[in-house]
TIMI-2910 file (N, C-alpha, C, CB; in pm, 1 decimal, decimal comma, always signed):
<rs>
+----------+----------+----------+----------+----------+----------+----------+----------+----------+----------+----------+----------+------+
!      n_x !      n_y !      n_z !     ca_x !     ca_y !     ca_z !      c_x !      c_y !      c_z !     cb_x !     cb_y !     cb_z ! resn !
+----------+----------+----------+----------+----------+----------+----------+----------+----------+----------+----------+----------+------+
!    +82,1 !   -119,5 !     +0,0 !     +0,0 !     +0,0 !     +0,0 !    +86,5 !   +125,9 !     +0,0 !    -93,4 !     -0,2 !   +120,4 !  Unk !
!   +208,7 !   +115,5 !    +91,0 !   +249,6 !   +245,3 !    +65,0 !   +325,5 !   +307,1 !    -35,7 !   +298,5 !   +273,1 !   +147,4 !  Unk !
!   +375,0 !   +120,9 !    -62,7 !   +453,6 !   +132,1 !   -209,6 !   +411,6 !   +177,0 !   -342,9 !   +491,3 !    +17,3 !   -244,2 !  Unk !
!   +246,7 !   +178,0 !   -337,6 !   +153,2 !   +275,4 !   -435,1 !   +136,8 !   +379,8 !   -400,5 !    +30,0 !   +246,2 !   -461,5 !  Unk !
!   +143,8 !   +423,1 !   -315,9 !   +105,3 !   +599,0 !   -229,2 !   +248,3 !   +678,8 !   -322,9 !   +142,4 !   +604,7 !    +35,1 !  Unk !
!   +378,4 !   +600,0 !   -270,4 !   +509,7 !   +656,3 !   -337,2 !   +524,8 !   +650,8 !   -459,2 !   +618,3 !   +603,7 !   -299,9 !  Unk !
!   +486,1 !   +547,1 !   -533,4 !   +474,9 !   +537,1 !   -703,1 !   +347,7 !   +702,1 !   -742,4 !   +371,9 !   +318,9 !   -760,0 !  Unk !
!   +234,6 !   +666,4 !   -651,9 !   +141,1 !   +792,3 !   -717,2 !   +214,0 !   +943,6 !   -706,5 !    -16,8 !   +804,0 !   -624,3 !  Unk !
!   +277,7 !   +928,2 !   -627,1 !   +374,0 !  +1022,5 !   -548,5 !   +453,1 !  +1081,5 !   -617,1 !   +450,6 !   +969,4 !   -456,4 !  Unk !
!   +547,7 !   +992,0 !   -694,7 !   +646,3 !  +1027,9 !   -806,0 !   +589,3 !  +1032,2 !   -916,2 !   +753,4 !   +945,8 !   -824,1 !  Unk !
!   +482,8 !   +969,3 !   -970,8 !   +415,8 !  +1013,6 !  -1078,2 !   +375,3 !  +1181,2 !  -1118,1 !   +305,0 !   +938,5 !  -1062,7 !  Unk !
!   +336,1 !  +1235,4 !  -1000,4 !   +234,5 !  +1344,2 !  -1023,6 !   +403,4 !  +1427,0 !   -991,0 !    +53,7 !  +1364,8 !   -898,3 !  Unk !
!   +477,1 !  +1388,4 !   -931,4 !   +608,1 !  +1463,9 !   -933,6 !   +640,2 !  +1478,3 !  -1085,3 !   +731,7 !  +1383,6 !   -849,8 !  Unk !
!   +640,4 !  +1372,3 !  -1178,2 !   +710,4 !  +1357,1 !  -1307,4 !   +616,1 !  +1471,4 !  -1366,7 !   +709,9 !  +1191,5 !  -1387,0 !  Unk !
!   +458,7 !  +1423,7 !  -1371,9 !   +382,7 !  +1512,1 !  -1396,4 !   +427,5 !  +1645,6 !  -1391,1 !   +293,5 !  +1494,1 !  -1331,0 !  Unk !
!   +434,2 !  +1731,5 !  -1281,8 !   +436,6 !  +1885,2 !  -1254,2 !   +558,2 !  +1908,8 !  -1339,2 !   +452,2 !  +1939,0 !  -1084,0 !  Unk !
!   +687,6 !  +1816,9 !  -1293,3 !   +813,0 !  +1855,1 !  -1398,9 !   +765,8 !  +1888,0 !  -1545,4 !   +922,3 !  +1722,9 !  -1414,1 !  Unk !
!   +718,0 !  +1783,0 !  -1636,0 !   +688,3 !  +1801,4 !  -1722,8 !   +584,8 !  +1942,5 !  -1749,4 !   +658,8 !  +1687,8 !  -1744,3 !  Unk !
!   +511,2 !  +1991,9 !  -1687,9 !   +446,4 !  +2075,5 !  -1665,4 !   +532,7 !  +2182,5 !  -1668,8 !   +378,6 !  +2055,1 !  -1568,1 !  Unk !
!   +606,4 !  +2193,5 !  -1538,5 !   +729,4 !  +2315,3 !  -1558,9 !   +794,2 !  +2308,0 !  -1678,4 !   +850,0 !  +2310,6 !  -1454,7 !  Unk !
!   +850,5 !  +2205,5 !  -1736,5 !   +918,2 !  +2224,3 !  -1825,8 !   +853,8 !  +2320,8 !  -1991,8 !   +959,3 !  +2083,7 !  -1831,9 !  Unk !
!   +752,0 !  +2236,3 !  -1947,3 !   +694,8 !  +2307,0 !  -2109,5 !   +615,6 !  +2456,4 !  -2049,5 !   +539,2 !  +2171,7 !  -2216,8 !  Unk !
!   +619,0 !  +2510,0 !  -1965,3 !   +595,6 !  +2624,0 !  -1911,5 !   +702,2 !  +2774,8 !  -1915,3 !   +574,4 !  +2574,2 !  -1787,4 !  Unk !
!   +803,9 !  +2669,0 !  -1881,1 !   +959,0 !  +2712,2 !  -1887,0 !   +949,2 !  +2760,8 !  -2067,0 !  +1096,1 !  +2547,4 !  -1839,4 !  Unk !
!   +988,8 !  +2660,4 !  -2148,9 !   +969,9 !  +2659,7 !  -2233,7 !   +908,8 !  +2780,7 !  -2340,7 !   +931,9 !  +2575,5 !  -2210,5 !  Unk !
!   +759,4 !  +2811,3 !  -2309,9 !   +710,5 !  +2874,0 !  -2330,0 !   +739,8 !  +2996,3 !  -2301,2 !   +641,9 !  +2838,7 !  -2311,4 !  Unk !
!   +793,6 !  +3033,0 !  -2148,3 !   +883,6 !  +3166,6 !  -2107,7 !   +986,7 !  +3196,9 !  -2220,3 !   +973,8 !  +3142,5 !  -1959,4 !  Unk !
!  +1056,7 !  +3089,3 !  -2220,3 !  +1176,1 !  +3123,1 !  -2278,6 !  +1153,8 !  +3185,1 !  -2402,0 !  +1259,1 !  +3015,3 !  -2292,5 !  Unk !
!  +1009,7 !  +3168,8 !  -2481,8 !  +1028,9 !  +3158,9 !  -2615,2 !   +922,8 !  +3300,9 !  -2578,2 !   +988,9 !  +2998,2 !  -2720,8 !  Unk !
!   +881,3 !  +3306,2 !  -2496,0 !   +787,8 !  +3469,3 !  -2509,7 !   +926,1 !  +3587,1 !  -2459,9 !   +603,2 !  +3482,2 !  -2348,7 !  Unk !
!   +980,2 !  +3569,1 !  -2390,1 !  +1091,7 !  +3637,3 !  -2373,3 !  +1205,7 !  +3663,7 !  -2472,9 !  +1135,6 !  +3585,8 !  -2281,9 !  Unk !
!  +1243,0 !  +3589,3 !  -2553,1 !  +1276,7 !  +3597,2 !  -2708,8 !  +1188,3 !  +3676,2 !  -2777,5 !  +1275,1 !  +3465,2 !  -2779,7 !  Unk !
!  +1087,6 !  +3704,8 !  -2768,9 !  +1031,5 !  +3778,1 !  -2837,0 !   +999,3 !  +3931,2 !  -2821,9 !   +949,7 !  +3719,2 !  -2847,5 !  Unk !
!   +990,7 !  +3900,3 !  -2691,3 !  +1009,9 !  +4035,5 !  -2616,5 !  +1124,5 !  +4126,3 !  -2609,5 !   +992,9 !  +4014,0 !  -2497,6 !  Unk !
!  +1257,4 !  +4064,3 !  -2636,4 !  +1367,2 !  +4116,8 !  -2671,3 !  +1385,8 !  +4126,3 !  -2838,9 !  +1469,0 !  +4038,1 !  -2600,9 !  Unk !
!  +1344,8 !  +4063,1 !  -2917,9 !  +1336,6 !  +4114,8 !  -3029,2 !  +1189,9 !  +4233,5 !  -3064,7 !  +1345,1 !  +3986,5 !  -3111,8 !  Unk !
!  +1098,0 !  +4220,1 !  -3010,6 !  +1021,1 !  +4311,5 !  -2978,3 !  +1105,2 !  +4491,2 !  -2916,9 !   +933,0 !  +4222,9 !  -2867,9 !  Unk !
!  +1160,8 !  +4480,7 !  -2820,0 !  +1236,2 !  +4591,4 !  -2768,7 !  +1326,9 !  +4611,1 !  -2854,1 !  +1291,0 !  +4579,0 !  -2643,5 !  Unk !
!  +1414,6 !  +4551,7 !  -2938,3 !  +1531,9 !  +4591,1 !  -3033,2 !  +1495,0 !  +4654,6 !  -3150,2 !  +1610,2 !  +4478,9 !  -3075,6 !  Unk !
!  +1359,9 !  +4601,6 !  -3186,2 !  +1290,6 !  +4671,2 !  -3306,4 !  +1249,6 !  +4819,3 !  -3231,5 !  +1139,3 !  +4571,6 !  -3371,9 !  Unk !
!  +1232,4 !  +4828,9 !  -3150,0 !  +1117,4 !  +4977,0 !  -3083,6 !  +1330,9 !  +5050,3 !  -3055,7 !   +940,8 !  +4920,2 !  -2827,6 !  Unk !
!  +1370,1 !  +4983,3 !  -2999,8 !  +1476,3 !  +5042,1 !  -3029,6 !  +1626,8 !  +5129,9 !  -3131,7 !  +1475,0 !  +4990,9 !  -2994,3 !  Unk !
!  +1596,3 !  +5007,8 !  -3238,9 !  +1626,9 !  +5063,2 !  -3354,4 !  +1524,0 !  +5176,2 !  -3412,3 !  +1642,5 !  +4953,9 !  -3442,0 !  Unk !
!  +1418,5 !  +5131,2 !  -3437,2 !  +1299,1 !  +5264,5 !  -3453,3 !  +1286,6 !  +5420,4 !  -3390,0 !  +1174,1 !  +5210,8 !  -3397,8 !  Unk !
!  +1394,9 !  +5386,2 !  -3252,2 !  +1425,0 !  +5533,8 !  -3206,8 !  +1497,6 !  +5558,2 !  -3224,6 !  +1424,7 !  +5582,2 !  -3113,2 !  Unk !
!  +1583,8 !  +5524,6 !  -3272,3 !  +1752,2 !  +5572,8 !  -3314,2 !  +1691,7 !  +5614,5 !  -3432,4 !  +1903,6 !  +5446,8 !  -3332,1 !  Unk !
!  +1631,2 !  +5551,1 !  -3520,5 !  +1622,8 !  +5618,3 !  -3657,8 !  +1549,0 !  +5745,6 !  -3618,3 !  +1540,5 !  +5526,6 !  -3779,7 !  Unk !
!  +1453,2 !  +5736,1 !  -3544,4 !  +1376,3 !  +5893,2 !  -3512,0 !  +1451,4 !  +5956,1 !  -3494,2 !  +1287,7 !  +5926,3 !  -3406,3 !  Unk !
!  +1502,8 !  +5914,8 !  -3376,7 !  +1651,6 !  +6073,0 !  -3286,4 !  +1715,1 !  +6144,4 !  -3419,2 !  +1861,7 !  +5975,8 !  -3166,6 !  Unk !
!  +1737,6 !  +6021,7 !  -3478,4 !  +1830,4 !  +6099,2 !  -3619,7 !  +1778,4 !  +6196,1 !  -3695,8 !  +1865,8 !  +6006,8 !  -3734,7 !  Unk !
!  +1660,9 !  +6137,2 !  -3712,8 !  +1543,0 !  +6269,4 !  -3863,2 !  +1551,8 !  +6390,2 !  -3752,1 !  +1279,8 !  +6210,5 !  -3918,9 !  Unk !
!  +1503,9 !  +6368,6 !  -3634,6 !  +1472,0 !  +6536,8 !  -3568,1 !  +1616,4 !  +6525,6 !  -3574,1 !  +1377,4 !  +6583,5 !  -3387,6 !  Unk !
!  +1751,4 !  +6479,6 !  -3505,1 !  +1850,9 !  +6572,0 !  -3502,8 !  +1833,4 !  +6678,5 !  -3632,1 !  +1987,8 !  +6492,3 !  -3502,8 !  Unk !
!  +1804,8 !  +6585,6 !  -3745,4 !  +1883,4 !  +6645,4 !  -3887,0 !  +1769,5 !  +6747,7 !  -3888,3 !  +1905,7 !  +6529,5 !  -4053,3 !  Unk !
!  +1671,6 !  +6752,7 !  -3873,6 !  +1516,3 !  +6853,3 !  -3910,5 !  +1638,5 !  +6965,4 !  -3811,8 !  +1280,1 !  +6786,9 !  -3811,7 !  Unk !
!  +1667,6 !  +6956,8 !  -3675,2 !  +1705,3 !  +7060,9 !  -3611,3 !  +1810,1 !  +7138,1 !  -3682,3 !  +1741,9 !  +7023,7 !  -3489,9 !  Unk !
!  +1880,8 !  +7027,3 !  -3714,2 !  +2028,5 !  +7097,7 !  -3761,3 !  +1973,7 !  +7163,5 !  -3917,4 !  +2188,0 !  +6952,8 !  -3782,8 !  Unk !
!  +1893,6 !  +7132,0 !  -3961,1 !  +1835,6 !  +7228,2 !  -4072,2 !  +1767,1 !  +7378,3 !  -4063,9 !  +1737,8 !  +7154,5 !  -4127,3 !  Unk !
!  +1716,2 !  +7335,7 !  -3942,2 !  +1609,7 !  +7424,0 !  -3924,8 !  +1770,1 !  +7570,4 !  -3864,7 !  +1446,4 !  +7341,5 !  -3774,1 !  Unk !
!  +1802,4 !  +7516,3 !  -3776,1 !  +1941,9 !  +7586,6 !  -3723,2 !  +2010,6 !  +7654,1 !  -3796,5 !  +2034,9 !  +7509,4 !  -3680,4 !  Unk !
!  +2040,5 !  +7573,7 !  -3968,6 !  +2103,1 !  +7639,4 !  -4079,4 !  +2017,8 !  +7749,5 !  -4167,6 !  +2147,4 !  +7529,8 !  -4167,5 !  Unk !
!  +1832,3 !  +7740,2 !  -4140,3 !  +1782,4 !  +7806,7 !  -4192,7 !  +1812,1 !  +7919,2 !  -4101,4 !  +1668,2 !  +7766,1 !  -4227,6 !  Unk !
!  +1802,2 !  +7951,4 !  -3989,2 !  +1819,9 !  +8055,4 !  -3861,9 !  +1930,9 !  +8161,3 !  -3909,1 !  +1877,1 !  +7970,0 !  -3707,9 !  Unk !
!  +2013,8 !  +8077,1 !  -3960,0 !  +2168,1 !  +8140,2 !  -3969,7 !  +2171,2 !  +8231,1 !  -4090,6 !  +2293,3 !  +8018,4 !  -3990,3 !  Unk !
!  +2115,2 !  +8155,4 !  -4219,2 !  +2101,8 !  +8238,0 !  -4326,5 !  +2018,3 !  +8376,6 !  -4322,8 !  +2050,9 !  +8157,4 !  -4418,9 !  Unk !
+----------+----------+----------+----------+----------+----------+----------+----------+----------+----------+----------+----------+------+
</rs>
């Protein structure tokens, strides 16, 4: 009897592992995305910063003339 209590025991243990694992899993692969998500929004502001620098530095050269 108890030797089934410990088998059910380690079963539902294997169970949850497997559970974590493909949970894990799933983190890992939404978090990959989320960092390629942020690198795109990141590159996308660098290209912005750049147009206004250059709009400024135009606008600056119109000032001067």
């Amino acid at each position: 009897m108890e030797l089934n209590h410990l088998e059910d025991k380690i079963d539902q243990l294997i169970a949850l592992v497997d559970e974590l694992e493909q949970r894990q899993a799933g983190m890992v692969a939404e978090k990959e995305s989320w960092i390629a998500e942020r690198n795109r929004l990141i590159e996308k502001n660098e290209l912005a910063r750049t147009k206004v620098e250059a709009m400024i530095s135009r606008l600056k050269s119109l000032e001067q003339d």
